[in-house]
C-alpha positions as CSV (number, residue, x, y, z in Angstrom):
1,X,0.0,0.0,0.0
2,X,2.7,2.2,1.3
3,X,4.4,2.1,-2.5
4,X,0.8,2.6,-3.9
5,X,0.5,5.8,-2.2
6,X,3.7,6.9,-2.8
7,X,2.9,6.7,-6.7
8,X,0.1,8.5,-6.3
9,X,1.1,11.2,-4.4
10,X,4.1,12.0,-8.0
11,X,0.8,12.3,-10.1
12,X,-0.1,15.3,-7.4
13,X,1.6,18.6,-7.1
14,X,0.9,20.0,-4.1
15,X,-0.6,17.6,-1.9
16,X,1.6,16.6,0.8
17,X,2.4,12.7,1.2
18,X,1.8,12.3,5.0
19,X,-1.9,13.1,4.5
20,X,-2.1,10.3,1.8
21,X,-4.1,7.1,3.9
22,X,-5.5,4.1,2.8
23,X,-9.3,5.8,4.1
24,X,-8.3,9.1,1.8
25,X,-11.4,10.0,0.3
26,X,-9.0,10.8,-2.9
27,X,-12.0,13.2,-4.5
28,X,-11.8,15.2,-1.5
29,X,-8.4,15.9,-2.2
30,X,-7.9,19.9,-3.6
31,X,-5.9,18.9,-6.6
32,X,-8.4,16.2,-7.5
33,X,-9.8,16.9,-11.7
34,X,-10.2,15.6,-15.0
35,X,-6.2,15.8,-15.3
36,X,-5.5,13.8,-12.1
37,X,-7.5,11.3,-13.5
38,X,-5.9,10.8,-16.5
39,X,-2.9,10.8,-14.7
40,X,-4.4,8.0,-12.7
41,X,-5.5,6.1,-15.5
42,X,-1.6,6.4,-17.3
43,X,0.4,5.6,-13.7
44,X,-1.8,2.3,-13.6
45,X,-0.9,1.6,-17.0
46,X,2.9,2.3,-16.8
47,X,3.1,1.4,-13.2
48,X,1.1,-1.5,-12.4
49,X,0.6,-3.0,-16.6
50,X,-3.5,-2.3,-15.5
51,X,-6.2,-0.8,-17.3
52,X,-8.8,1.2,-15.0
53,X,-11.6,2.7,-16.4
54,X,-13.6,5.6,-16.1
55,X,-16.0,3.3,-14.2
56,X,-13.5,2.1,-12.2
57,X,-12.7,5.6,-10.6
58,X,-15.9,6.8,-10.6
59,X,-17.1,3.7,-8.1
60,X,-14.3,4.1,-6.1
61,X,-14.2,6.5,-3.3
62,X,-10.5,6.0,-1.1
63,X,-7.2,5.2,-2.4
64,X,-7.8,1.7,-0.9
65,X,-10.3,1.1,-3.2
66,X,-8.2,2.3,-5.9
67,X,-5.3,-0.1,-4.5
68,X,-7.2,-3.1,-4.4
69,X,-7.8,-2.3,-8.4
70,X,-4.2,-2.2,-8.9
71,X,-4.0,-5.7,-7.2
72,X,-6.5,-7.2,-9.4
């Protein structure tokens, strides 16, 4: 989880890592748009060889949820 997080907080600019938790409601977070979820979509891709979808963001609602994605 821990290297999870760290990945996601690179696709951020100026979100500080120690507020990144599994329980993050990551749409909550002030940098959170259209961009940072396109981002998303290309760190899973690069990062994890994953596809998520629209969809998939869209249902999720922490970064855990978004983690367990990745370990699919």
């Amino acid at each position: 989880m821990e290297d999870f997080l760290d990945a996601f907080v690179e696709i951020l600019d100026d979100t500080d890592r120690s507020i990144l938790l599994a329980e993050t409601i990551y749409k909550d977070l002030d940098e959170w748009d259209s961009m940072t979820a396109l981002m998303l979509i290309a760190m899973f891709d690069e990062k994890y060889e994953k596809k998520i979808t629209g969809n998939d963001i869209k249902e999720a609602t922490t970064l855990n949820d978004l983690y367990l994605i990745a370990l699919k």
